[in-house]
C-alpha positions in Angstrom: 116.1 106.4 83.5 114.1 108.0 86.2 112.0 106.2 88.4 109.2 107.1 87.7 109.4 105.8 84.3 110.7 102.6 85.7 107.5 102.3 87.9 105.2 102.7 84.6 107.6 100.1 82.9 105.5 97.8 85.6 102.2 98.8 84.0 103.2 98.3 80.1 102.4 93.9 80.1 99.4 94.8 81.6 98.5 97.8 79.7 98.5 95.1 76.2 96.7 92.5 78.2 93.5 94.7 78.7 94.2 96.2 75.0 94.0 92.6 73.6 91.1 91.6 75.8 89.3 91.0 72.4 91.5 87.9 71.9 91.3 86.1 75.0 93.7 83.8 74.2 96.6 86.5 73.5 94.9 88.5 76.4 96.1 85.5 78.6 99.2 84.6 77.4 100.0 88.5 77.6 98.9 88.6 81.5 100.7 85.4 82.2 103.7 86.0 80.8 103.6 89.2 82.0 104.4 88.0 85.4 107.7 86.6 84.4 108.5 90.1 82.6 107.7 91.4 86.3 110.1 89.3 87.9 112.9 89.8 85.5 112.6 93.9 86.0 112.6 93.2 89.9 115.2 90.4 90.1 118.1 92.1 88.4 117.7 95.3 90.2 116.0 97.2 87.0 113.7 99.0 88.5 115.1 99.5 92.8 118.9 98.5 93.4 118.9 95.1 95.4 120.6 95.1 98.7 124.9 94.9 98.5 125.4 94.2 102.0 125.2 90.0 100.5 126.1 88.7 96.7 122.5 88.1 95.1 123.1 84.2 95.5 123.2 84.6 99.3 120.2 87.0 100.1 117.4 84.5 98.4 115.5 84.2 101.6 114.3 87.9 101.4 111.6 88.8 100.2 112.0 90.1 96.8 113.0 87.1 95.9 111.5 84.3 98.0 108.5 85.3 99.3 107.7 86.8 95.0 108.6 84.0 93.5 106.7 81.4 95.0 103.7 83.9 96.1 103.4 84.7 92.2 104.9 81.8 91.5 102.0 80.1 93.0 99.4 82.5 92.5 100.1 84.0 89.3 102.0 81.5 87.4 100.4 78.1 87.7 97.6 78.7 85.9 99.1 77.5 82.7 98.1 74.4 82.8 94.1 75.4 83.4 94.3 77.5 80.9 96.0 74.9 78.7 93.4 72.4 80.0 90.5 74.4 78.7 91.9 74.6 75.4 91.6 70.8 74.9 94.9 69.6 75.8 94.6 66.1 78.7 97.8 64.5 79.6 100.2 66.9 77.7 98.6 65.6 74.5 96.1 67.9 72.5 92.1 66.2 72.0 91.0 66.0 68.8 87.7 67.9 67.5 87.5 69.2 71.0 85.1 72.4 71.7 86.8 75.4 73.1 84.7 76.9 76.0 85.6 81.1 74.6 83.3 82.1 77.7 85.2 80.0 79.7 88.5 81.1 78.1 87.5 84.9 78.6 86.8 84.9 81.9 90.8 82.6 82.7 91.9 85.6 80.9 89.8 88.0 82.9 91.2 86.4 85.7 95.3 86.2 84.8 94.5 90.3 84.3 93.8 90.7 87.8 96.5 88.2 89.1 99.0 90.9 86.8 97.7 93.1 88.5 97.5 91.9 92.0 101.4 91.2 91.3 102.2 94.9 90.0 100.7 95.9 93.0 102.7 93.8 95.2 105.9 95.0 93.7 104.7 98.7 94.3 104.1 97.8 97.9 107.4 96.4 98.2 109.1 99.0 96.5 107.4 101.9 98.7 109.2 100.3 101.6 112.3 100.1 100.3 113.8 97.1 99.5 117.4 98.0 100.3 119.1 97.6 104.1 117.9 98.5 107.4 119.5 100.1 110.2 120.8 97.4 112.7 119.6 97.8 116.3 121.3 94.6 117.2 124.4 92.3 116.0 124.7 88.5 116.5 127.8 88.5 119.9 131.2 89.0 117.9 132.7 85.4 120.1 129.6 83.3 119.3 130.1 80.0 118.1 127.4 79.8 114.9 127.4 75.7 114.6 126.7 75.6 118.3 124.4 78.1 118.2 122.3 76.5 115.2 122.2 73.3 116.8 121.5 74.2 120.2 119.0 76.4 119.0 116.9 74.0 117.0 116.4 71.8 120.1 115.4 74.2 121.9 112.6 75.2 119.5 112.3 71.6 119.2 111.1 71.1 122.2 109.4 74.3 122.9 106.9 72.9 119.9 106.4 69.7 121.8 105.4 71.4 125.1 103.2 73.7 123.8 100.9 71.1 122.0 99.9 70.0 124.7 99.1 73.2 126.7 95.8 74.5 126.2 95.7 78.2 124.0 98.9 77.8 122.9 98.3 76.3 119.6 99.1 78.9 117.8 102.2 79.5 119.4 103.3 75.2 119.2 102.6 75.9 115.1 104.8 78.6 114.9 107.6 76.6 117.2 107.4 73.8 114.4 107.2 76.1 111.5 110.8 77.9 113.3 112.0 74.5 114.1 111.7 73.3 110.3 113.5 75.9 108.9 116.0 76.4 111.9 117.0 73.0 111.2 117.1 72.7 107.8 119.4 75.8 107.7 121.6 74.1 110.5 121.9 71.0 108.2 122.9 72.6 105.5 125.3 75.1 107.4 127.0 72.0 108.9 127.4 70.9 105.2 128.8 74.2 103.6 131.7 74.5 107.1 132.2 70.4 106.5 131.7 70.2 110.3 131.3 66.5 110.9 129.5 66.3 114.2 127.0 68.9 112.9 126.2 67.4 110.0 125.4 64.2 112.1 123.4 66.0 115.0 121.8 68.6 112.4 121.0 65.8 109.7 118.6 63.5 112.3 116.8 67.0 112.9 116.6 68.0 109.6 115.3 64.3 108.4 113.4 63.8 111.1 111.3 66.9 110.4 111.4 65.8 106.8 109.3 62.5 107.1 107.1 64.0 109.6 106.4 66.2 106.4 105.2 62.9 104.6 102.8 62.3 106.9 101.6 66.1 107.0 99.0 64.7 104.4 100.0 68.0 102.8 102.5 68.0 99.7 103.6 71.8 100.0 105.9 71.4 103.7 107.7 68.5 101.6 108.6 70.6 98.3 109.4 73.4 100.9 111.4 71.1 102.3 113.5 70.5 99.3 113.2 73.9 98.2 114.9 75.0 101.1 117.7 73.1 100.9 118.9 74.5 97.2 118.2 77.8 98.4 120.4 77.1 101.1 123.5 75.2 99.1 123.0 77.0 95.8 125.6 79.7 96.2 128.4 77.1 98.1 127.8 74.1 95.6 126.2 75.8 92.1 126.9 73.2 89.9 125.7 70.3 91.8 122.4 72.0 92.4 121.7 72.7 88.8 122.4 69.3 88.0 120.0 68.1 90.2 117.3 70.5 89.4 115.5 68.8 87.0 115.3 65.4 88.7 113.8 67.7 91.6 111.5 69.5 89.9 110.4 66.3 88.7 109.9 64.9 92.4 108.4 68.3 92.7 105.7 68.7 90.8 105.1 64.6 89.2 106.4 62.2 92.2 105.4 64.1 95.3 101.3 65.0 94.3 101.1 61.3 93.3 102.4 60.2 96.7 100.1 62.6 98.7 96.7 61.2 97.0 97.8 57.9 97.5 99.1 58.2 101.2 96.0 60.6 101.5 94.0 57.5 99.9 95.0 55.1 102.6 94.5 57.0 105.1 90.8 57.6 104.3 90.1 54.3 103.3 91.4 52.9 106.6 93.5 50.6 105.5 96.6 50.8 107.5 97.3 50.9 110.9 99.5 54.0 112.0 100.6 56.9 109.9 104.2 55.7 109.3 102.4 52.8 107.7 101.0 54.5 105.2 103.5 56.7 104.7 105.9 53.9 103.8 103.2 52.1 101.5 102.7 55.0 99.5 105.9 55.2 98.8 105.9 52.2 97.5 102.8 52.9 95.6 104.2 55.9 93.9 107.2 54.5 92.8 105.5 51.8 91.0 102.5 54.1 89.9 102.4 54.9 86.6 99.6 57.6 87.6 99.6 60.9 85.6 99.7 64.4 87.4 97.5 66.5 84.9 94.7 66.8 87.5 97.1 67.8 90.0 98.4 70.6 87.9 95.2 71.6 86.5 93.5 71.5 90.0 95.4 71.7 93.0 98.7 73.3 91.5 96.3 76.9 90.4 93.5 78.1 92.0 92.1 80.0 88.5 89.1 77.9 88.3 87.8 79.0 91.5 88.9 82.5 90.9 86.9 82.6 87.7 84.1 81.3 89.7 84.0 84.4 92.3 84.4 86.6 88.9 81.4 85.3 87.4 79.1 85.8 90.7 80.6 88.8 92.2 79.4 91.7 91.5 76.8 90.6 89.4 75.1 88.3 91.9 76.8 88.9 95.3 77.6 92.4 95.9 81.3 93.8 96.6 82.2 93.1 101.1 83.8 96.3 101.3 85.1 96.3 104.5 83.4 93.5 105.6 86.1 91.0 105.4 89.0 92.9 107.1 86.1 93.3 110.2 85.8 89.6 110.3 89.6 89.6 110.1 89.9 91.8 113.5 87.1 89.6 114.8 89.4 86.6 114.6 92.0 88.6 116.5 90.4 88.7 120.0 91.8 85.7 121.8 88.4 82.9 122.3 89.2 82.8 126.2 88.2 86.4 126.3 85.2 85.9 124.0 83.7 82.3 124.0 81.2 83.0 121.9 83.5 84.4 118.9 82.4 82.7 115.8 84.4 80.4 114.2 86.9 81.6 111.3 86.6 78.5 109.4 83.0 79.0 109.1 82.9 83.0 108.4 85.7 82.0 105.9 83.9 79.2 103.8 80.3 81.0 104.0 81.4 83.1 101.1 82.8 80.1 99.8 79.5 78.5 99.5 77.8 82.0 98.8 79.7 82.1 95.7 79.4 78.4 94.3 82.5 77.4 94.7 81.6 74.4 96.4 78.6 73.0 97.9 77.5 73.5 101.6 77.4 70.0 101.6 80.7 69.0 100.6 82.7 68.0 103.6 85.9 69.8 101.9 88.0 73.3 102.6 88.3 75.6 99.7 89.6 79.3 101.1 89.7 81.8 99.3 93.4 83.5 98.6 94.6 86.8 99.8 94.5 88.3 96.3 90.2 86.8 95.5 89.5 88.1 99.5 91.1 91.3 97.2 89.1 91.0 94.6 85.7 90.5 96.7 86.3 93.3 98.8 86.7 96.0 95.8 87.4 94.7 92.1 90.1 96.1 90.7 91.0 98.7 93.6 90.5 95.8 96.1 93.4 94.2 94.6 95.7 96.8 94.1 94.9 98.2 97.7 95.4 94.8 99.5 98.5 93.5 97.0 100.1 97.3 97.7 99.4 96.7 101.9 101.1 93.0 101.2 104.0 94.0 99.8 104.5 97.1 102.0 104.0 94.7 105.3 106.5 91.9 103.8 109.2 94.6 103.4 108.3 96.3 106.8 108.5 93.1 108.9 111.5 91.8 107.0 113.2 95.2 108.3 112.1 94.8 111.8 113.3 90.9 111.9 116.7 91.9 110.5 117.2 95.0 112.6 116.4 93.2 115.6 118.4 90.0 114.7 121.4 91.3 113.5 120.9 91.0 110.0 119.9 89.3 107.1 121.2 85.4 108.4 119.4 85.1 111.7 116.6 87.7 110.8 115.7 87.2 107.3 116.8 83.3 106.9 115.6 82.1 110.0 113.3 84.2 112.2 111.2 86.0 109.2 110.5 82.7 107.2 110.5 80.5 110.0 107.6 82.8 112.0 105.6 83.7 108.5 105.6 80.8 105.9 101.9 82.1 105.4 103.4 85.0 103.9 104.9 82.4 101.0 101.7 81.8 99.9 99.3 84.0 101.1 95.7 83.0 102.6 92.7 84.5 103.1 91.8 87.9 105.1 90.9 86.3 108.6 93.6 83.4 108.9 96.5 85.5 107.4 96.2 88.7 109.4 96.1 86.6 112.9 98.6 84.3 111.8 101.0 87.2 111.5 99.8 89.6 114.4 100.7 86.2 116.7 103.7 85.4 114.9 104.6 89.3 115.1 104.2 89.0 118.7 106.5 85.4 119.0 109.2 87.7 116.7 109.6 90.1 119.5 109.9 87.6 122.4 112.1 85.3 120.9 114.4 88.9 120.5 113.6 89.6 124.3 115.3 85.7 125.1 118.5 86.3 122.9 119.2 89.6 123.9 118.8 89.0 127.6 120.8 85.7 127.2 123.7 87.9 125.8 123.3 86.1 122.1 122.8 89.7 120.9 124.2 92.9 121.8 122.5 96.1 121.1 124.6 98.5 118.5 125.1 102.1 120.2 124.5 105.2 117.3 128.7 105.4 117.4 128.9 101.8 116.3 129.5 100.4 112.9 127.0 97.9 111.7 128.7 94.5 111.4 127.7 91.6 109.1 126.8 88.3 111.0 129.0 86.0 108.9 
């Protein structure tokens, strides 16, 4: 099969979703499982051969797998339970005589369209760059010891984040030393586990569990289910079975314990009824393992982001005009350092004003609701916003990807570590302004941390008559 007709392949879920647009209903569940069709095609190599240099179990941190599952995992996927929420059902359990919104059902449907859309777009982008291997420009040193390395390396970042916090204009650099620093030492953990080095584990496992419960009292559930994301990623293809065994039990801590226990530590906090962070921390604990609390809202709320898509649908363009290019201006605005421009406006504010122009929330509502890379898509341009800024996504994820493994030696150090550690954003996505300086800054820490290791002699540069070598 050529590829051509592989690429329309892409377009044939999506093709029946807006054929069956009558049915809103079927129009959804068309869209929505379309996404999983998507990921099938891509994940087994159907429509672009998958990299060989790696078994498939070993390369999960790359994008094509990582950063698309939990992007449209995230994005595209979670809406289920909105969707099943507006069709009556509360608590897993289906109301009786309850009346079905159909507007409101149209426009979720509307919606999962675009979010099929937005991820056929993202493949194409993806797939323009090629997913396959780079061209090394440097290899890992051939005599260097990887456990010392790992370790050493973590504390270093470590402690890089530390000083920087408290160094004024470096913020953004000190968040991109923690980010590094949480997945440096997870890997180094679990590296320590897979080579049964004793010591390591020790040394590695305070880092790793250290940065753990300073996730818990992030306020924030998603560093903790990264957290324990991370790890199976990282022990799935060393220790199979005893992963799948415990997935279950983790996607229950996943997606039931964890939520609970960020409301309630998120609870005490506001309330002011503890003392210290670690207080709370271990209180809600407790409260979550006695709660008895069900996670419906959590699922049908936080998990998906629909509703507030469908919200943007219904006033743009028929009440609020398309941005155009308005957005990626703002986005370059945010780019020039403040010490150069004190008066630069603030990007949480240029952010939420379309927030509050669109109704999402109210201008007096002391909350943050920011609008995702694929609805800044949608407000830009419709239809060809999305595919234009889901194409540019996918394109840039496989671009920087390259540049991190060509530069680092490979897949291990430059894909594992130094690409996810510098752009987590990228997992998820965010809206126009944060996203695009988040990455330019974390573009820039990519290339210095490659100036330290090569001048420190932890890489070598490969000359044209040398053969690319593998890191481990």
């Amino acid at each position: 099969m050529n590829n051509s007709v592989k690429y329309i392949t892409l377009f044939l879920p999506l093709m029946l979703a807006f054929f069956l647009q009558g049915d809103p209903v079927l129009s959804y569940m068309t869209a929505w499982i379309g996404s999983f069709i998507l990921l099938y095609l891509s994940l087994t190599g159907f429509i672009a051969p998958l990299p060989t240099d790696l078994p498939i179990v070993q390369q999960l941190m790359r994008p094509v797998f990582i950063i698309q599952v939990i992007f449209c995992g995230f994005n595209f996927c979670s809406s289920i339970f909105f969707f099943l929420d507006a069709l009556g059902m509360r608590d897993y359990v289906w109301t009786k005589n309850y009346y079905v919104d159909i507007r409101k059902i149209d426009k979720i449907a509307e919606a999962q369209r675009y979010y099929l859309l937005g991820h056929i777009s993202l493949l194409v982008g993806m797939y323009s760059r090629s997913i396959n291997l780079v061209k090394q420009k440097y290899r890992v040193r051939e005599d260097l010891d990887w456990s010392t390395f790992l370790l050493g390396f973590t504390v270093l970042i470590f402690i890089a984040s530390f000083i920087t916090r408290f160094i004024p204009g470096l913020s953004q650099i000190a968040e991109q030393c923690r980010n590094l620093f949480f997945l440096s030492g997870t890997y180094a953990f679990c590296y320590a586990i897979i080579k049964k080095d004793k010591s390591l584990i020790f040394f590695a496992g305070l880092l790793y569990f250290y940065s753990f419960f300073s996730t818990l009292i992030s306020g924030f559930k998603e560093p903790v289910i990264v957290s324990i994301l991370l790890v199976c990623i990282f022990m799935y293809p060393y220790y199979r079975r005893t992963i799948l065994i415990a997935g279950l039990p983790l996607i229950y801590v996943c997606f039931f314990v964890i939520p609970i226990y960020v409301n309630t530590f998120r609870g005490l906090v506001n309330d002011g009824d503890v003392t210290s962070l670690t207080e709370a921390r271990d209180e809600a604990i407790t409260k979550t393992l006695e709660s008895k609390e069900s996670n419906w809202d959590f699922l049908t709320g936080r998990l998906s982001e629909i509703g507030m898509f469908t919200t943007y649908i219904e006033s743009t363009p028929k009440r609020i005009p398309y941005y155009g290019t308005k957005l990626v201006e703002q986005a370059l605005i945010v780019l020039v350092p403040r010490i150069a421009w004190k008066d630069k406006p603030v990007t949480e504010e240029l952010v939420m004003q379309r927030v509050f122009d669109a109704g999402v929330v109210s201008s007096l509502a002391k909350v943050s609701a920011k609008p995702m890379y694929i609805v800044d898509g949608y407000l830009s341009g419709g239809l060809f916003g999305i595919m234009l800024s889901l194409f540019l996504y996918g394109y840039a994820l496989q671009w920087m990807c390259g540049i991190a493994e060509s530069w680092f030696g490979g897949y291990f150090l430059g894909t594992a570590i130094m690409f996810n550690g510098l752009f987590p954003i990228l997992w998820r996505g965010l809206s126009f302004e944060f996203l695009l300086n988040t990455v330019l800054y974390s573009f820039l820490t990519l290339w210095l941390f490659q100036r330290l290791l090569y001048t420190y002699n932890f890489l070598e540069k490969i000359h044209d008559d040398s053969p690319d070598s593998a890191i481990l």
